[in-house]
mmCIF file of the N, C-alpha and C atoms, coordinates in Angstrom:
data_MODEL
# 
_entry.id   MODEL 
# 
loop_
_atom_site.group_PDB 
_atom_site.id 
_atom_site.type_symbol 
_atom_site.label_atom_id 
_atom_site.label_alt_id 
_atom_site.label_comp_id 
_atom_site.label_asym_id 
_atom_site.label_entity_id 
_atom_site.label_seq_id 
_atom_site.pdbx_PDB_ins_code 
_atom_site.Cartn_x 
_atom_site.Cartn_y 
_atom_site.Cartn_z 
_atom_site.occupancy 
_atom_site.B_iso_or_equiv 
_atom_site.pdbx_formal_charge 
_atom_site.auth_seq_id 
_atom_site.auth_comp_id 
_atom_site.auth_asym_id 
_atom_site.auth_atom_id 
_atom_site.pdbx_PDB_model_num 
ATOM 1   N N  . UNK A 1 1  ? 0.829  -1.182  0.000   1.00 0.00 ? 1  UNK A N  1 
ATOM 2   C CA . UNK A 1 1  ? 0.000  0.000   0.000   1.00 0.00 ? 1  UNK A CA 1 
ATOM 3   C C  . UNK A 1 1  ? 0.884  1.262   0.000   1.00 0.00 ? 1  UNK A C  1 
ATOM 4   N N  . UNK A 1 2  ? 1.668  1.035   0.711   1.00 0.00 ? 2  UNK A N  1 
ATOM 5   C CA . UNK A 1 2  ? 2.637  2.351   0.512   1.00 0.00 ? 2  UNK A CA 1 
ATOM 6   C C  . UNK A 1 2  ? 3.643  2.444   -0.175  1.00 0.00 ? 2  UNK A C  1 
ATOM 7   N N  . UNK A 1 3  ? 3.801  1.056   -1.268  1.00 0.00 ? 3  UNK A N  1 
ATOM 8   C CA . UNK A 1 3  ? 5.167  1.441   -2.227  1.00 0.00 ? 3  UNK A CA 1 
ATOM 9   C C  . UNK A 1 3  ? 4.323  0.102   -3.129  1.00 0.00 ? 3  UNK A C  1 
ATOM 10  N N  . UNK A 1 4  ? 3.406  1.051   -4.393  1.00 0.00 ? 4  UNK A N  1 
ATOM 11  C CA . UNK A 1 4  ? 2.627  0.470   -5.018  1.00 0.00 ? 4  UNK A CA 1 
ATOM 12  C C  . UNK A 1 4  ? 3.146  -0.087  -6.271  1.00 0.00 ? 4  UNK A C  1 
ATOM 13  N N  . UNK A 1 5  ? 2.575  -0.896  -6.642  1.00 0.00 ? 5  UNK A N  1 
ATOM 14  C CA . UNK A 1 5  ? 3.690  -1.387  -8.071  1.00 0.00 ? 5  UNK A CA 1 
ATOM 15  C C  . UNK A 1 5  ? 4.210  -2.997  -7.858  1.00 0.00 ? 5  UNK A C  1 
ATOM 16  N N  . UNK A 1 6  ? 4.636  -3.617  -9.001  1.00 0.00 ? 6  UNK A N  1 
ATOM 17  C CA . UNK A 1 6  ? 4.669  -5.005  -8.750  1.00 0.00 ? 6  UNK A CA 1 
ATOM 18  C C  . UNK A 1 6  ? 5.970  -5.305  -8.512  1.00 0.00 ? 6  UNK A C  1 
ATOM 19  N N  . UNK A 1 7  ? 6.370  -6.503  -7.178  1.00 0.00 ? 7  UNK A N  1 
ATOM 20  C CA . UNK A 1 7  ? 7.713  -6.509  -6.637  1.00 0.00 ? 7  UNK A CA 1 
ATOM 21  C C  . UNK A 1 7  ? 7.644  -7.246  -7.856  1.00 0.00 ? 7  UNK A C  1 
ATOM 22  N N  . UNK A 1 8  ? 9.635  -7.706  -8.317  1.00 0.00 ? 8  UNK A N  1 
ATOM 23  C CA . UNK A 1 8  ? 10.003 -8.714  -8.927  1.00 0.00 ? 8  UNK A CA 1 
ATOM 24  C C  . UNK A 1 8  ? 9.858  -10.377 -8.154  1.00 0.00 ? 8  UNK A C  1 
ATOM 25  N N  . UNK A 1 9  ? 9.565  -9.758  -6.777  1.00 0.00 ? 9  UNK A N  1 
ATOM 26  C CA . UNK A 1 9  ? 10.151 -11.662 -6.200  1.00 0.00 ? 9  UNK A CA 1 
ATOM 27  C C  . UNK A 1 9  ? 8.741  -12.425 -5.956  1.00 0.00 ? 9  UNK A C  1 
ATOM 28  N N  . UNK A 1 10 ? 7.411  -11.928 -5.741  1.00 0.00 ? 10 UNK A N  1 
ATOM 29  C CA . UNK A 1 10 ? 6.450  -12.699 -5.433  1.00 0.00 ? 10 UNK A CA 1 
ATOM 30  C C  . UNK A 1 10 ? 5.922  -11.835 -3.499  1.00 0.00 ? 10 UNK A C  1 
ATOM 31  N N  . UNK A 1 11 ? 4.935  -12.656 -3.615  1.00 0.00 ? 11 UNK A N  1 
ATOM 32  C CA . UNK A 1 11 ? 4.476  -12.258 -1.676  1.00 0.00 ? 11 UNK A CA 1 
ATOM 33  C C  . UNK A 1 11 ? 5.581  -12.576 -0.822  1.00 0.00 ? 11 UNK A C  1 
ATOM 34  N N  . UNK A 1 12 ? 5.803  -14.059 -0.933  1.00 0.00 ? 12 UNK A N  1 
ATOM 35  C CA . UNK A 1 12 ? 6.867  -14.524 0.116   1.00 0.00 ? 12 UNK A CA 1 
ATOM 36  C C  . UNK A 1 12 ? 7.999  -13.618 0.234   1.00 0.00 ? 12 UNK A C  1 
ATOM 37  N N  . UNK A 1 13 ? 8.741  -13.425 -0.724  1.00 0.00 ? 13 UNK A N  1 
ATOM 38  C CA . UNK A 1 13 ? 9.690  -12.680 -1.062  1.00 0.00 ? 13 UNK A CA 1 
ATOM 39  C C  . UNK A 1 13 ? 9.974  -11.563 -0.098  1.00 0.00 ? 13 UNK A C  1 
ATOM 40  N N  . UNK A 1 14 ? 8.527  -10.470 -0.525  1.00 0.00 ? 14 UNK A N  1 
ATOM 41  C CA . UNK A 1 14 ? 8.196  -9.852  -0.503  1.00 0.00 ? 14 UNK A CA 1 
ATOM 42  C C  . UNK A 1 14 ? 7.775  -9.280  1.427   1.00 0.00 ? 14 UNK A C  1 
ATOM 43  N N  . UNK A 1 15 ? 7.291  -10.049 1.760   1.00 0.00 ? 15 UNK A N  1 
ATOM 44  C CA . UNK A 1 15 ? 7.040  -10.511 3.128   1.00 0.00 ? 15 UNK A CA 1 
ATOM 45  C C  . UNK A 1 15 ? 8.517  -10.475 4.061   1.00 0.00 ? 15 UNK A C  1 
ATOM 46  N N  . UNK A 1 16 ? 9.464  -11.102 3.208   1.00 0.00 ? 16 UNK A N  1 
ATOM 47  C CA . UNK A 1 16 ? 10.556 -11.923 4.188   1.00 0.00 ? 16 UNK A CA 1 
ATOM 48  C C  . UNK A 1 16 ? 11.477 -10.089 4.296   1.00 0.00 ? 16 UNK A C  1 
ATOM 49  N N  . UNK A 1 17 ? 10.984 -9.779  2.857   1.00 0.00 ? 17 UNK A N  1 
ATOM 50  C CA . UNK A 1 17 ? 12.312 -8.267  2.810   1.00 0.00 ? 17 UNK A CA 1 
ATOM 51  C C  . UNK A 1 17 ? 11.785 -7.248  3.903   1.00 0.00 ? 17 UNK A C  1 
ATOM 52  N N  . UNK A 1 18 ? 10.495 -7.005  3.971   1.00 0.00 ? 18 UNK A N  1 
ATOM 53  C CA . UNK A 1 18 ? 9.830  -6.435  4.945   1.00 0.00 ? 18 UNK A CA 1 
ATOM 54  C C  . UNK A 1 18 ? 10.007 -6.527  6.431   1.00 0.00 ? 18 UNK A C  1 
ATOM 55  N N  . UNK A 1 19 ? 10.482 -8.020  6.813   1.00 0.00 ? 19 UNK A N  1 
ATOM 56  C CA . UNK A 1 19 ? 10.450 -8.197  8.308   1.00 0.00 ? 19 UNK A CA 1 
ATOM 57  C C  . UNK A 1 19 ? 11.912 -7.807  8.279   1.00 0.00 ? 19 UNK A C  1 
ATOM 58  N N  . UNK A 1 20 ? 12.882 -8.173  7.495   1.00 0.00 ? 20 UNK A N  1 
ATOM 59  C CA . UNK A 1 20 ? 14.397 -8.089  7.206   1.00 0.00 ? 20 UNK A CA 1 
ATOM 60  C C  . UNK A 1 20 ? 14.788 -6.263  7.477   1.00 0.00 ? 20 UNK A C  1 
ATOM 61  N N  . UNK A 1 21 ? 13.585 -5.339  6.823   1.00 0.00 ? 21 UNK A N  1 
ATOM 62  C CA . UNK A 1 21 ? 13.815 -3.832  6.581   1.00 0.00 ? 21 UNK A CA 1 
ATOM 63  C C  . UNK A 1 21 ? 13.437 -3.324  7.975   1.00 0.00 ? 21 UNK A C  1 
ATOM 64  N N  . UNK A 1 22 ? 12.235 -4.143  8.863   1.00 0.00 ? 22 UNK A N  1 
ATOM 65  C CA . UNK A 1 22 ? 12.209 -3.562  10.082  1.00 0.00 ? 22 UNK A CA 1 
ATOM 66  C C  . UNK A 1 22 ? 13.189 -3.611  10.911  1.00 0.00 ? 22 UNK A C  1 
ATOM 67  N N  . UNK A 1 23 ? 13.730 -5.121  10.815  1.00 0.00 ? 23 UNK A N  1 
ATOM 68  C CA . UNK A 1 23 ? 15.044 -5.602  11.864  1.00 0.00 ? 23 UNK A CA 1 
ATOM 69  C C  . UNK A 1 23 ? 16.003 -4.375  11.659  1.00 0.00 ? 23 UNK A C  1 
ATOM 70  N N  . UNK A 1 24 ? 16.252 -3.887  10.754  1.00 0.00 ? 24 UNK A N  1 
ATOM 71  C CA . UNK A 1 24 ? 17.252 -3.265  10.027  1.00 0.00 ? 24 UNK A CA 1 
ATOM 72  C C  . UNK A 1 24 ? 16.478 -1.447  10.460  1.00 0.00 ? 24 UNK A C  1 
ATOM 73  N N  . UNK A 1 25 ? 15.322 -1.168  10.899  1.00 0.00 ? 25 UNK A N  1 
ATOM 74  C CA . UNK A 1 25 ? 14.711 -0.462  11.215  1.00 0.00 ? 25 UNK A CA 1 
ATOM 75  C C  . UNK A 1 25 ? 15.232 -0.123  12.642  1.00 0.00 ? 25 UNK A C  1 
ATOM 76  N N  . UNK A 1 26 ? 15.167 -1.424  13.228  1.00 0.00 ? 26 UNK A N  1 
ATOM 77  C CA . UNK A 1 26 ? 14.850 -1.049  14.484  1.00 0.00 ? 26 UNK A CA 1 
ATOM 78  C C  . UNK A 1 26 ? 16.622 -0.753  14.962  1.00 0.00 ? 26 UNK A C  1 
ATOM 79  N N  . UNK A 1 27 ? 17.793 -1.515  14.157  1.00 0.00 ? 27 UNK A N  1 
ATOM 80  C CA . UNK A 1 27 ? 18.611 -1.616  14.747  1.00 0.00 ? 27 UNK A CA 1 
ATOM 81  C C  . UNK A 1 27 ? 19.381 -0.176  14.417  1.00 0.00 ? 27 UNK A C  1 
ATOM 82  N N  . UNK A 1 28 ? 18.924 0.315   13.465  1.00 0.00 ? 28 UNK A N  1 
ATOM 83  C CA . UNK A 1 28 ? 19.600 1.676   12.723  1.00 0.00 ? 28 UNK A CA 1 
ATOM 84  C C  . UNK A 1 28 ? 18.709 2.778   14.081  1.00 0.00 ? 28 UNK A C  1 
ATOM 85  N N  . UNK A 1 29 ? 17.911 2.397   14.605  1.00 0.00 ? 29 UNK A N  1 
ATOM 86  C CA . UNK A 1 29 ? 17.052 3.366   15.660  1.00 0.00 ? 29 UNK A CA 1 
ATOM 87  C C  . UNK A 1 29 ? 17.598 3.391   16.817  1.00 0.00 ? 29 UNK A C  1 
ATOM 88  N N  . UNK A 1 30 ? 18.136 2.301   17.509  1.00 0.00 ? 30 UNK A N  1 
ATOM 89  C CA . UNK A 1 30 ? 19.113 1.989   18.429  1.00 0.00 ? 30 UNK A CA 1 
ATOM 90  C C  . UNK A 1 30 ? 20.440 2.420   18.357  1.00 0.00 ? 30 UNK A C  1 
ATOM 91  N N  . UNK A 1 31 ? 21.047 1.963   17.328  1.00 0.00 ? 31 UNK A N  1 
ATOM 92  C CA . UNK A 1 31 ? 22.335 2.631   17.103  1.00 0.00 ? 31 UNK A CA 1 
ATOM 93  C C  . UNK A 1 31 ? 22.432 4.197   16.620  1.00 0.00 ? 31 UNK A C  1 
ATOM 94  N N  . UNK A 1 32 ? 21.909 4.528   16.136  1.00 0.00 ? 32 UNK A N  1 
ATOM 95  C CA . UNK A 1 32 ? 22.245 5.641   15.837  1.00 0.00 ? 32 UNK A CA 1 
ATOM 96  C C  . UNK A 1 32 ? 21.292 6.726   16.638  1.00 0.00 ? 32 UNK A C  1 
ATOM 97  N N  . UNK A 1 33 ? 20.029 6.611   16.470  1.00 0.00 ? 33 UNK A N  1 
ATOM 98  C CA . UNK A 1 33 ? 19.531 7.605   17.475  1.00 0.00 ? 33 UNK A CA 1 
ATOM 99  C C  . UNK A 1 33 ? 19.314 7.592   18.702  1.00 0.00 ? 33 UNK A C  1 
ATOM 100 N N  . UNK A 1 34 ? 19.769 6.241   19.529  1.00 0.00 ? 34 UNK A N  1 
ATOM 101 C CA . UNK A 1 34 ? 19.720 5.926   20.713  1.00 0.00 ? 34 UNK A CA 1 
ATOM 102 C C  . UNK A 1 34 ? 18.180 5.599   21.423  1.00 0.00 ? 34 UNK A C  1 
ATOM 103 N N  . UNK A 1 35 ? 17.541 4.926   20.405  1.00 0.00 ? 35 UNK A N  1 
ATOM 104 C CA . UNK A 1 35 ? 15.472 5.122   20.654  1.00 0.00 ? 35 UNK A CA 1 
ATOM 105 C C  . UNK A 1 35 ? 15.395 3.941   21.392  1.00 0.00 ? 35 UNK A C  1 
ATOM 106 N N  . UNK A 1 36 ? 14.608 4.143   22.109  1.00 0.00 ? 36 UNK A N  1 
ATOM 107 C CA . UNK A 1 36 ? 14.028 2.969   23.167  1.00 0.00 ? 36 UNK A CA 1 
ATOM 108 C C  . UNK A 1 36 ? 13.241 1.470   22.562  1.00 0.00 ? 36 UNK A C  1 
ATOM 109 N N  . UNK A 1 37 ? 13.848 1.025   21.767  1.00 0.00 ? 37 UNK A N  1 
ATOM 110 C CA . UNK A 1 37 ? 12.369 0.088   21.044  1.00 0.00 ? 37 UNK A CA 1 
ATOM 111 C C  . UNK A 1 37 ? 11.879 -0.973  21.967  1.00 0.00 ? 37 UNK A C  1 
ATOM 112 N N  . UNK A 1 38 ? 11.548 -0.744  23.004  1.00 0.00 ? 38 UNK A N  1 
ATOM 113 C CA . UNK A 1 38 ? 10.833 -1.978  24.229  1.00 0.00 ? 38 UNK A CA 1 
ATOM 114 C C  . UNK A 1 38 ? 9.745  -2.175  23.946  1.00 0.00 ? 38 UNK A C  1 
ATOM 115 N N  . UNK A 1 39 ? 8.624  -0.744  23.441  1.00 0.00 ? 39 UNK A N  1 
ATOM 116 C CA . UNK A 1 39 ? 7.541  -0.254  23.590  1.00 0.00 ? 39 UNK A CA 1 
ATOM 117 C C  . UNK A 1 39 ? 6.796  -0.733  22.073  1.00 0.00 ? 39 UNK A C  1 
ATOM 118 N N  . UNK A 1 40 ? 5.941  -1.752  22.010  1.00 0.00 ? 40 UNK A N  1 
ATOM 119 C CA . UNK A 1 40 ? 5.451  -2.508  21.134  1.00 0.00 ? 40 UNK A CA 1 
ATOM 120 C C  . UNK A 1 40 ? 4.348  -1.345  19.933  1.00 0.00 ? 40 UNK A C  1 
ATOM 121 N N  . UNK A 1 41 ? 3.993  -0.502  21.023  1.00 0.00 ? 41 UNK A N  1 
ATOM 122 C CA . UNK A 1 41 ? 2.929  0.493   20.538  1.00 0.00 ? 41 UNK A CA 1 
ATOM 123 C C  . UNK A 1 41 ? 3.344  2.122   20.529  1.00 0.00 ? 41 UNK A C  1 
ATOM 124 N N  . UNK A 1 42 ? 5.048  2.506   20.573  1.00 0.00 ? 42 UNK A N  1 
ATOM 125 C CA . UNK A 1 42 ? 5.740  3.391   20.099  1.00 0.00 ? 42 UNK A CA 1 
ATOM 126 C C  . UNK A 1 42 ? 5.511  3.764   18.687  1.00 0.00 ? 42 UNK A C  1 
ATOM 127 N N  . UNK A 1 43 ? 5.371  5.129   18.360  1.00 0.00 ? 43 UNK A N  1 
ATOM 128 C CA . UNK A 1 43 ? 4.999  5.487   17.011  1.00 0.00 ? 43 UNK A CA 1 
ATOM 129 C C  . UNK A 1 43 ? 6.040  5.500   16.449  1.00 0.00 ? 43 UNK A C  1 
ATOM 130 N N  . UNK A 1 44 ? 7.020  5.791   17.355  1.00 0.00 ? 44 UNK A N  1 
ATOM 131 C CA . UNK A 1 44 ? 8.650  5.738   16.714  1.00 0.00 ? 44 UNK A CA 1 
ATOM 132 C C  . UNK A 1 44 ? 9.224  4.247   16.103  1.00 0.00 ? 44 UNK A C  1 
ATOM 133 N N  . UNK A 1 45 ? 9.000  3.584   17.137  1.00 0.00 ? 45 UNK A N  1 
ATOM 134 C CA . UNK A 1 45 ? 8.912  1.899   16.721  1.00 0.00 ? 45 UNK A CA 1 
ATOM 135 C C  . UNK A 1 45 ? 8.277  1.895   15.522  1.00 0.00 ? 45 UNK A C  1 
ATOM 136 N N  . UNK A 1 46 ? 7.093  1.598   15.336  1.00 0.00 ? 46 UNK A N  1 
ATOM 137 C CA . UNK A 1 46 ? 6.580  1.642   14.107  1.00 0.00 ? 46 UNK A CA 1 
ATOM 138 C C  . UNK A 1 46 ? 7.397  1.895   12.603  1.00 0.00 ? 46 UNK A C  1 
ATOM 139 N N  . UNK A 1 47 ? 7.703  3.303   13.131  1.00 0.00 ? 47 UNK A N  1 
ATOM 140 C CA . UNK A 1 47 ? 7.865  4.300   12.217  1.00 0.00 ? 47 UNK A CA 1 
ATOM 141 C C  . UNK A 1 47 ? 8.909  3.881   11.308  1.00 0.00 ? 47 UNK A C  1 
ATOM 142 N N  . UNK A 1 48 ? 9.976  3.386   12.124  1.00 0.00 ? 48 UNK A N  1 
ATOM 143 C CA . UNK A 1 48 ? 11.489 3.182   11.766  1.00 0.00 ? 48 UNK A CA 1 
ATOM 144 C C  . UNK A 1 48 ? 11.219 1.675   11.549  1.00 0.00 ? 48 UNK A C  1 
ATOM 145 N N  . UNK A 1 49 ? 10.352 0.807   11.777  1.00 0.00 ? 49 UNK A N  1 
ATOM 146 C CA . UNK A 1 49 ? 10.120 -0.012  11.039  1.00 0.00 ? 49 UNK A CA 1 
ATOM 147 C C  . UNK A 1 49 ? 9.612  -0.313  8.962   1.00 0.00 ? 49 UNK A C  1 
ATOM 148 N N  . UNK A 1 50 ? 8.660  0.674   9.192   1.00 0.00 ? 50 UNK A N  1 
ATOM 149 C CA . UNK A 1 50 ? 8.014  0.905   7.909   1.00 0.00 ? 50 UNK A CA 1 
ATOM 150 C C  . UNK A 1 50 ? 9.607  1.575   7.042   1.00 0.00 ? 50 UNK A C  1 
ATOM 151 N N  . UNK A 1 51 ? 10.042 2.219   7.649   1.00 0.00 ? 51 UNK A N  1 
ATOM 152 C CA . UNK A 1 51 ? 10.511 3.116   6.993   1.00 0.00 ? 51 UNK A CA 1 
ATOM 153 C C  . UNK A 1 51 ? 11.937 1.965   6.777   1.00 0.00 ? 51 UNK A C  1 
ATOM 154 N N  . UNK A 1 52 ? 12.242 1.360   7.538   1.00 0.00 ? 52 UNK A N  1 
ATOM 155 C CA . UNK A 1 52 ? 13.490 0.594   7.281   1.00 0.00 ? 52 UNK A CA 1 
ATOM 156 C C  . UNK A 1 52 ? 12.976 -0.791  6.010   1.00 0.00 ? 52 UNK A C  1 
ATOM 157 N N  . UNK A 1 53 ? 11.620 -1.113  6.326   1.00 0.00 ? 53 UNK A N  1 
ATOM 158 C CA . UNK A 1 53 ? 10.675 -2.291  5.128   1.00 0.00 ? 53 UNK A CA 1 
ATOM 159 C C  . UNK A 1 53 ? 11.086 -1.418  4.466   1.00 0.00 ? 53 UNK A C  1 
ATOM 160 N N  . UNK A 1 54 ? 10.661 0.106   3.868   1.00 0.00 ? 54 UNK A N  1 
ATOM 161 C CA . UNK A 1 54 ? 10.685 0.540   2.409   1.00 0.00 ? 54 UNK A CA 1 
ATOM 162 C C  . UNK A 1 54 ? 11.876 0.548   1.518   1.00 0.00 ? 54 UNK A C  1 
ATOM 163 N N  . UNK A 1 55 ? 12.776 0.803   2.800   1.00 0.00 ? 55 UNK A N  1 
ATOM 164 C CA . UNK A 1 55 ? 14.344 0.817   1.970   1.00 0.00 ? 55 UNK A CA 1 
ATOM 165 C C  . UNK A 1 55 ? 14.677 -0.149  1.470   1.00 0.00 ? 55 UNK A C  1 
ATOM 166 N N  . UNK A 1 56 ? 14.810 -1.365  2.182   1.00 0.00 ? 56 UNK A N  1 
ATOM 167 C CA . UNK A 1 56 ? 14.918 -2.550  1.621   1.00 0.00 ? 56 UNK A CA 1 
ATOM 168 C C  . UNK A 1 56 ? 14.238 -2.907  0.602   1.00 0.00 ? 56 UNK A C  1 
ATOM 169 N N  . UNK A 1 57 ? 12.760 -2.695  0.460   1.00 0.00 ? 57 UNK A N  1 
ATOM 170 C CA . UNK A 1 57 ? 11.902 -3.322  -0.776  1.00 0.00 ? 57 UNK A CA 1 
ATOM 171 C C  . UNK A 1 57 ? 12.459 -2.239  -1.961  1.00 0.00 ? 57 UNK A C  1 
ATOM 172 N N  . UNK A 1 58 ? 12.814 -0.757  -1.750  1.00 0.00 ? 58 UNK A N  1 
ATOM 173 C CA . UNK A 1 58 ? 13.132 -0.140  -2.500  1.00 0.00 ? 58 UNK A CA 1 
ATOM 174 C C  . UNK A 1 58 ? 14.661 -0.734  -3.514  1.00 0.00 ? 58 UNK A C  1 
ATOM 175 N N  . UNK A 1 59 ? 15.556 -0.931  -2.246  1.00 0.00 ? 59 UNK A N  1 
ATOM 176 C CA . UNK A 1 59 ? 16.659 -1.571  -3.110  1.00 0.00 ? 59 UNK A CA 1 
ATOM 177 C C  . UNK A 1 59 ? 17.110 -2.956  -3.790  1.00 0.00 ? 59 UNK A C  1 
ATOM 178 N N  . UNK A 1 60 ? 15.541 -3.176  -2.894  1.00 0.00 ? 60 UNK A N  1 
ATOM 179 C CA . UNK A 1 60 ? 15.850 -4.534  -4.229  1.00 0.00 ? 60 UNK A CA 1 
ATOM 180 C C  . UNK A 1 60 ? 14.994 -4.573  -5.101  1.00 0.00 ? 60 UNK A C  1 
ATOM 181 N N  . UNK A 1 61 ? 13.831 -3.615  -5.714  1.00 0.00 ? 61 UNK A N  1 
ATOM 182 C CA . UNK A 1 61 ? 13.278 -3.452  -6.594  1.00 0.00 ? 61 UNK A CA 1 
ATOM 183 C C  . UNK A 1 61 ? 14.316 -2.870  -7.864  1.00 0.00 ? 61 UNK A C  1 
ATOM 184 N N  . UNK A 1 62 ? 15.310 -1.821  -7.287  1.00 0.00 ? 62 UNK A N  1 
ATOM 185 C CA . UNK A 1 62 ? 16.416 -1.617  -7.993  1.00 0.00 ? 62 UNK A CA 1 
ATOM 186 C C  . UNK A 1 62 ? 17.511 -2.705  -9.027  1.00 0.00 ? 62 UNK A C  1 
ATOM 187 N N  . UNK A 1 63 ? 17.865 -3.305  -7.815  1.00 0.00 ? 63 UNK A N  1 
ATOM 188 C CA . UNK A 1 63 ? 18.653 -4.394  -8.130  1.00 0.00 ? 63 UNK A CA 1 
ATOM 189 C C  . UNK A 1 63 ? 18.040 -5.883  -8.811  1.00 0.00 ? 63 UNK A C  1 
ATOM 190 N N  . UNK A 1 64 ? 17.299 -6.063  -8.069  1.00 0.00 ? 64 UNK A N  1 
ATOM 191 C CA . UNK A 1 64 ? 16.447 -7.045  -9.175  1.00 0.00 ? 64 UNK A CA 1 
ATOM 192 C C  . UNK A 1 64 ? 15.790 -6.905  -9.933  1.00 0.00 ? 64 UNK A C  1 
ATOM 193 N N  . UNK A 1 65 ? 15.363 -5.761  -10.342 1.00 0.00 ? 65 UNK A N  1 
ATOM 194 C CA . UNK A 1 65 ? 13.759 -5.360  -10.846 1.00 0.00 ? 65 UNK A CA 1 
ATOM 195 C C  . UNK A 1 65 ? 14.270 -4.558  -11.937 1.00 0.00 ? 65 UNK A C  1 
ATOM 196 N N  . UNK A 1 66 ? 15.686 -4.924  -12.317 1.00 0.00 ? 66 UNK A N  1 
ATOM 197 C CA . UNK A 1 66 ? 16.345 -3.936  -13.185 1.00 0.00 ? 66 UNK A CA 1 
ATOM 198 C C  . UNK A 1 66 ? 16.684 -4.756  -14.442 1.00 0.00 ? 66 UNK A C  1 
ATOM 199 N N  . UNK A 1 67 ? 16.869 -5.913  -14.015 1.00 0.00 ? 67 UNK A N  1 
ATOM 200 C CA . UNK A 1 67 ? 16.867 -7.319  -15.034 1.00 0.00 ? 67 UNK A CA 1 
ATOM 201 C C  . UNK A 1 67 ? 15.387 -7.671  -15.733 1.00 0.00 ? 67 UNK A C  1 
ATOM 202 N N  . UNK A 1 68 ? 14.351 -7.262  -15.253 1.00 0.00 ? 68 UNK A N  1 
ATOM 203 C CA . UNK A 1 68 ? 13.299 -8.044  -15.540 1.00 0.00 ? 68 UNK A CA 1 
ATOM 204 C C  . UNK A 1 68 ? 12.567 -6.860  -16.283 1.00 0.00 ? 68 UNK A C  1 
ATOM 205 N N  . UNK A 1 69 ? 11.878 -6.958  -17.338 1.00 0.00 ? 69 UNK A N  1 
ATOM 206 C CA . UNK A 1 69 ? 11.363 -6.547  -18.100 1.00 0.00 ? 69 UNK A CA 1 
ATOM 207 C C  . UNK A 1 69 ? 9.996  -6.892  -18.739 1.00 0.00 ? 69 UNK A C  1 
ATOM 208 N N  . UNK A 1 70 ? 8.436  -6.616  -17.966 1.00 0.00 ? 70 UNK A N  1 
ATOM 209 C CA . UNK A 1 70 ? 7.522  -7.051  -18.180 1.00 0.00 ? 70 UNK A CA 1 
ATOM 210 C C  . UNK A 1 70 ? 7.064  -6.388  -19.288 1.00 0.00 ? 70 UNK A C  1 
# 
């Protein structure tokens, strides 16, 4: 819904890069801005989740999605 358009890898794929972009969310939130992520229902949590899914789905729409030609 928020990064519309067809991945190259499928749902699963698609699914796995997402949980991969939060991990990667949450740990770039910790390290670098020093954020508390304990708090399940933090907007910040959230936030730097979504936002860490997009990067990831973004760069591999790049990288894979650069070969394929529908």
């Amino acid at each position: 819904m928020l990064m519309p358009g067809r991945d190259p890898g499928g749902c699963l794929i698609t699914i796995l890069l997402g949980i991969g972009g939060a991990m990667l969310g949450g740990w770039i939130g910790r390290t670098a801005f020093d954020v508390d992520l304990g708090t399940f229902f933090d907007l910040r949590t959230w936030g730097l989740a979504i936002l860490g899914a997009l990067v990831i789905l973004l760069l591999y729409r790049m990288v894979i999605g650069s070969g394929r030609r529908d």
